[in-house]
N, C-alpha and C positions, 0 to 999 in steps of 0.2 A: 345682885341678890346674894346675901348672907345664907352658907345652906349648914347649919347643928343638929348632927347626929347625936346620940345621946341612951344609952343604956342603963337599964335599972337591973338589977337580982343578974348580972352577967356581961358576956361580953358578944359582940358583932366583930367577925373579921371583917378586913378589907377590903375583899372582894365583895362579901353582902353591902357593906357602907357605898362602894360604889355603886353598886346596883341601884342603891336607893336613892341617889344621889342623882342618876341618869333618868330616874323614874321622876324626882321632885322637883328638875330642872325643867320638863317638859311643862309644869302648868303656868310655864310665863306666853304661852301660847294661844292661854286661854284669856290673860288679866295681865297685860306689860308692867303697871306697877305694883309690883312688888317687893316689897325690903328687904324680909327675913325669913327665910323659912325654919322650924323646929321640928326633929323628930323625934321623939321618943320611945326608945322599944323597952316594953316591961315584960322580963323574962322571967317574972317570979313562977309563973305556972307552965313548964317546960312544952306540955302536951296544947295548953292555948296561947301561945305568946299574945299583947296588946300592944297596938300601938298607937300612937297620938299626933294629928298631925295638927300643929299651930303654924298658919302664914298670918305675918303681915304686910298691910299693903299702905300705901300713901294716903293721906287724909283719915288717919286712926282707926283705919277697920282692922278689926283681926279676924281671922276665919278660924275653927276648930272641927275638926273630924275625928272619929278613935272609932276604931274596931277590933276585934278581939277573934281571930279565928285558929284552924289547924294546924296551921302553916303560915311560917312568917311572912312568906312573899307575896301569900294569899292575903293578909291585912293588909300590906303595905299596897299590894293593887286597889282593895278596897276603899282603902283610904285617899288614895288620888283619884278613885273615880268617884266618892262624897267630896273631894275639894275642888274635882273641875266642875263638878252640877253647883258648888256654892258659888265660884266665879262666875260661872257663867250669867246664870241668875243676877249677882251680883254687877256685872256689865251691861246686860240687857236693860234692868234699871236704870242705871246711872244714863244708856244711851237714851231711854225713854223720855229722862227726866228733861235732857238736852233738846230731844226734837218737840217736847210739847211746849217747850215755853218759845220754838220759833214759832210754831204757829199761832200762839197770844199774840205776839207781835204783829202780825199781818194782819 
């Protein structure tokens, strides 16, 4: 999995980068495949940073999440906890889709 961190109106040191980075690693927990992950943090508005999270994943799905809060660690949590409810969601499907067509068969 590919993980771009990525800043707008500023910059992220490297210790937030890894933070973020330990934070974006963890939703392969929830969705094994996946590609690429994108973060983007737009620092134009000092007092609400936003950030954007694009994964993608195997068979052309992409997932997007963006929050906008007081505190940047504060979006970046939020934002992985709207991208593990979309995987999730997103897996539960796909496994649905798996188990209803065994029992067509039978």
């Amino acid at each position: 999995m590919q993980i771009k961190i990525s800043t707008r109106h500023g910059h992220v040191s490297e210790q937030t980068q890894a933070k973020i980075t330990a934070k974006v690693e963890k939703l392969t927990r929830f969705f094994e495949r996946l590609t690429a992950v994108e973060v983007t943090v737009d620092l134009e508005r000092r007092d609400a940073p936003g950030v954007d999270l694009r994964v993608s994943a195997e068979h052309k799905h992409d997932f997007v999440a963006t929050d906008r809060s007081d505190d940047l660690m504060t979006s970046i949590d939020s934002v992985v906890d709207k991208m593990e409810q979309q995987l999730r969601k997103y897996k539960q499907k796909v496994q649905d889709r798996h188990r209803g067509a065994g029992h067509r068969q039978q």
